[in-house]
C-alpha positions, 0 to 999 in steps of 0.5 A: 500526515503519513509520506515516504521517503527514500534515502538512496545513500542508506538504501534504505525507504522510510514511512514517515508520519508528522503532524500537518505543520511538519512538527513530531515527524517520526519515523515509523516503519523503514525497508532496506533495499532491493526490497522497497516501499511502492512510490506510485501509491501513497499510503493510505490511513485506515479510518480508525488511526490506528494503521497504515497501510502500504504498497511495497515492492520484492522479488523472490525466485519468481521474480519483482512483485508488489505486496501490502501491509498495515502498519501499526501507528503506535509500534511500527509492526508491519503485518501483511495484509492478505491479498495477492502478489500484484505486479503493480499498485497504482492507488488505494483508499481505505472504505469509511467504515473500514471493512475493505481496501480499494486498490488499483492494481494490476495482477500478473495476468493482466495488462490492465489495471484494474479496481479490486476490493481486498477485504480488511480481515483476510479472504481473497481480493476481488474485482470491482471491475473487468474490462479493458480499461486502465484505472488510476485515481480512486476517491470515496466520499 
C-alpha cells in the first residue's frame, strides 16, 4: 500500500509504502513545505509496480498550481510526468495496461472538474469529458 503523511512539525509531506499488515513502511519520497504532496488525491500505483504516481501542490510567480509525478518504487526518483499545470487533482487511476492516467481534474480555465486522460509516455493531456459537471470518483475495471 502507498499512503501520505504530513508531518506539519518537519514541515514536511512523506509518501509512505508498506505492506498491508503495516509491516516494511518505508519512506519513499518527501516534499518540503510551502511546496506539498495534493491530500484530495491518492496515489495512485502504475499496473506494472514499479511507479507511483502523484499529485503535488506549488507555487511560482504565477501563483498555487497542482502538478504530477512518478515515483520510482525502488529509488524514490520523482520524475514529472507531462501534463499540465492543474488548479486542482481530485482523483486519478491508472488504465490496466498502462498506457494513460485518468485524472480528475480541474485547469485553470474551468470551474468544472473534469475526466482527462493524460498519456504515460508524454504528449498533451485530453479531455474525456466537457460539460457542466463536476466529477469526483473514477474506478476502472
Amino acid at each position: 500500500m502507498a499512503f501520505l503523511r504530513n508531518r506539519r512539525a518537519e514541515a514536511r509531506d512523506d509518501l509512505v509504502i508498506a505492506s498491508l499488515d503495516a509491516s516494511g513502511e518505508r519512506t519513499l519520497s518527501s516534499r518540503n513545505h510551502p511546496a506539498k504532496f495534493g491530500y484530495a488525491s491518492a496515489p495512485a500505483w502504475r499496473p506494472d509496480g514499479d511507479v507511483i504516481t502523484v499529485a503535488y501542490e506549488d507555487a511560482d510567480e504565477r501563483g498555487r498550481y497542482t502538478t504530477l509525478a512518478n515515483i520510482d518504487v525502488q529509488t524514490g526518483a520523482q520524475k514529472p510526468l507531462p501534463s499540465q499545470r492543474w488548479q486542482f487533482i481530485e482523483r486519478m487511476v491508472w488504465l490496466p495496461n498502462g498506457s494513460t492516467l485518468l485524472v480528475i481534474g480541474q485547469d485553470p480555465e474551468s470551474t468544472f472538474q473534469q475526466i482527462w486522460a493524460v498519456p504515460a509516455r508524454g504528449g498533451k493531456p485530453h479531455k474525456v469529458t466537457n460539460d457542466l459537471n463536476d466529477y469526483i470518483g473514477i474506478r476502472v475495471n
